[in-house]
C-alpha positions in Angstrom: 0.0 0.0 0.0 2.6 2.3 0.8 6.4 2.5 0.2 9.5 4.5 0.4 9.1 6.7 -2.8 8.1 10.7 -3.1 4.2 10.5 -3.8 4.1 9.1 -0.4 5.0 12.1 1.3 6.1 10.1 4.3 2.4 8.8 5.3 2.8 5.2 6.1 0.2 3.0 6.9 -3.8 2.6 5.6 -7.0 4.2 6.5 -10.2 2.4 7.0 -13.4 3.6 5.1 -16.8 2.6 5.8 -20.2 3.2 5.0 -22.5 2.8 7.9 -26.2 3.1 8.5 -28.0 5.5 10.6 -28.0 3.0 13.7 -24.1 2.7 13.1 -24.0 -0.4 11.7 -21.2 -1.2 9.0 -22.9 -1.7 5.4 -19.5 -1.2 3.4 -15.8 -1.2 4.2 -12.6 -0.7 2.4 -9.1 -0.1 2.8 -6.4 2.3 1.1 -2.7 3.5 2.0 -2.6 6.6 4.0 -1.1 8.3 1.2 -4.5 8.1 -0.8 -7.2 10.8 -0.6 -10.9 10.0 0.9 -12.8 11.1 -1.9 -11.1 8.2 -4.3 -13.2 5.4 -2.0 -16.5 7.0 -2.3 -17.6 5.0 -5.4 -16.1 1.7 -4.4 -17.9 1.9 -0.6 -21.1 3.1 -2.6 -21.3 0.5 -5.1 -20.2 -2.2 -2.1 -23.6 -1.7 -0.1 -25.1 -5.0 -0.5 -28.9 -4.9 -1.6 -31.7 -4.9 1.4 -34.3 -6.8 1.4 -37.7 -5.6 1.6 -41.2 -6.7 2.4 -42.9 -5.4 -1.2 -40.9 -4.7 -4.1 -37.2 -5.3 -5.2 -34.5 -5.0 -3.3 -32.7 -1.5 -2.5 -29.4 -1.4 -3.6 -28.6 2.1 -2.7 -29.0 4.4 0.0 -31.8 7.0 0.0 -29.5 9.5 1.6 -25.6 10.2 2.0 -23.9 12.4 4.6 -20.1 13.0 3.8 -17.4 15.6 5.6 -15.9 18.0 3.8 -13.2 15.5 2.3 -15.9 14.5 -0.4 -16.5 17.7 -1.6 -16.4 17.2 -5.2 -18.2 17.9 -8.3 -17.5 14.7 -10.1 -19.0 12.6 -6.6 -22.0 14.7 -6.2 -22.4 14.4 -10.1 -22.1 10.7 -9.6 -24.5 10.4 -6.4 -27.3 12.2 -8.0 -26.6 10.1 -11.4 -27.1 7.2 -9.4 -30.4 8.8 -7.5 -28.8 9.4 -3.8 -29.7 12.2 -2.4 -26.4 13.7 -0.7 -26.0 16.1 1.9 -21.6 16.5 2.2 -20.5 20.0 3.7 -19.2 22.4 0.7 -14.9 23.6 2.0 -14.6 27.0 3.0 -18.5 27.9 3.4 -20.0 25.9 5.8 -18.9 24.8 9.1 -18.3 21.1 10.5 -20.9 21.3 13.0 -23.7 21.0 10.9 -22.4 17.5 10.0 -21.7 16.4 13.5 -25.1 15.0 14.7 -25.0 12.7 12.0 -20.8 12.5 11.9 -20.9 10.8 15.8 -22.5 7.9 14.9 -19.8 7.3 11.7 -17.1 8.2 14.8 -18.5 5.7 17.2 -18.7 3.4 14.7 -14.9 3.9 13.9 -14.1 3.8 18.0 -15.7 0.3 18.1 -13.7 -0.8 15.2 -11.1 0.7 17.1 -11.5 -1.3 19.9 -10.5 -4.3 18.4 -6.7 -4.7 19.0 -6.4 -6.7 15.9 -6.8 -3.8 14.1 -4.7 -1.0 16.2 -1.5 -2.3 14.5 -1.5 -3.7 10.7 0.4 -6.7 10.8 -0.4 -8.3 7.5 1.8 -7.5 4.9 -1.2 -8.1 2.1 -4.0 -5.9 1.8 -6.5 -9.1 1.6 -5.8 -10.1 4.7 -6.3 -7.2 6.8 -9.6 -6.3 5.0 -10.6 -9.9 5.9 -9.8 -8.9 9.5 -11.1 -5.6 9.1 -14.2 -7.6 8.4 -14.9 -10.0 11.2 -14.5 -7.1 13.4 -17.3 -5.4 11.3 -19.1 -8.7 11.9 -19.0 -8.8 15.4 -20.2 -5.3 15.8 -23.2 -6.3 14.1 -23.7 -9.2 15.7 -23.3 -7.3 19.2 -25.9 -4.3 18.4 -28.1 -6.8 17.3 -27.7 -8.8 20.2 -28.8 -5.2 21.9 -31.6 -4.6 20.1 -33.5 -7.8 20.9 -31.8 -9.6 24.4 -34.6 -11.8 24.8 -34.3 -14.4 21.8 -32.6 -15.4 18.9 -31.4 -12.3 17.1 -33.4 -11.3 13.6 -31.3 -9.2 11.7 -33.9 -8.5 8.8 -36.0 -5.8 10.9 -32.8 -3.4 11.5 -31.8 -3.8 8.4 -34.5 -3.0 6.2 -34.6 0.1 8.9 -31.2 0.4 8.1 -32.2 0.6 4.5 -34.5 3.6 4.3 -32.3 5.9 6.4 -28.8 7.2 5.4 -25.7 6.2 5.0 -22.8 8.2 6.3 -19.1 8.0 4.7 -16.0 8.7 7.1 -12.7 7.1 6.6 -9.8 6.6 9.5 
């Protein structure tokens, strides 16, 4: 991902993106070197929201709404997101302030502090990409498994109501 040459500009390591829903659960996740701007994962973490099943009708396969930081502020990915029928809402540099974002922004953050919380993932030990996504993953997993486990204590967990919640409401972008 990243090596000793001069586009790296002496930023080692990678940054995790996701895509979470408005309850903070992971719907997409991706990796990049440290050295890569946000706004080149947008599209991949967009297109890698897996369809949603509902009760009538096909399945979603996109979110009805996007909230992004000010690191997606582009033309080309708001030209995209409205191409695609997403209805974004990412703050514009240099006119409008962060804090607008930031009661939707928290539950991205807390989302990225329970990834966080894995110790796996402090420290990349994996030389290939692959295999740090892979772990990158199961901890992605277990977060789900453990709000779910939240949301309904008293039996077996059913995943399908939260997520076709998780389907109507936004989706927020932050990479760490």
């Amino acid at each position: 991902m990243t090596g000793p040459n001069p586009t790296d500009r002496g930023k080692l390591g990678s940054k995790i993106h996701l895509i979470t829903d408005r309850n903070g659960l992971p719907l997409s996740l991706g990796i990049s070197g440290a050295n890569m701007h946000d706004s080149q994962s947008l599209e991949p973490l967009v297109r890698g929201i897996p369809p949603i099943r509902s009760r009538r009708g096909p399945r979603r396969r996109r979110p009805a709404k996007l909230h992004a930081d000010k690191g997606y502020d582009y033309n080309h990915l708001r030209r995209w997101l409205r191409k695609r029928g997403i209805c974004h809402r990412i703050a514009r540099k240099g006119i409008e302030s962060s804090q607008r974002l930031g009661r939707h922004r928290w539950v991205v953050e807390r989302t990225v502090s329970w990834l966080a919380s894995c110790r796996r993932l402090h420290r990349r030990y994996e030389r290939k990409a692959e295999h740090f996504l892979a772990f990158v993953g199961i901890a992605a997993v277990l977060i789900c498994h453990r709000r779910l486990q939240k949301v309904s204590p008293s039996g077996p967990v059913d995943a399908l109501p939260v997520i076709r919640q998780a389907g109507r409401s936004c989706a927020m972008v932050d990479a760490r």
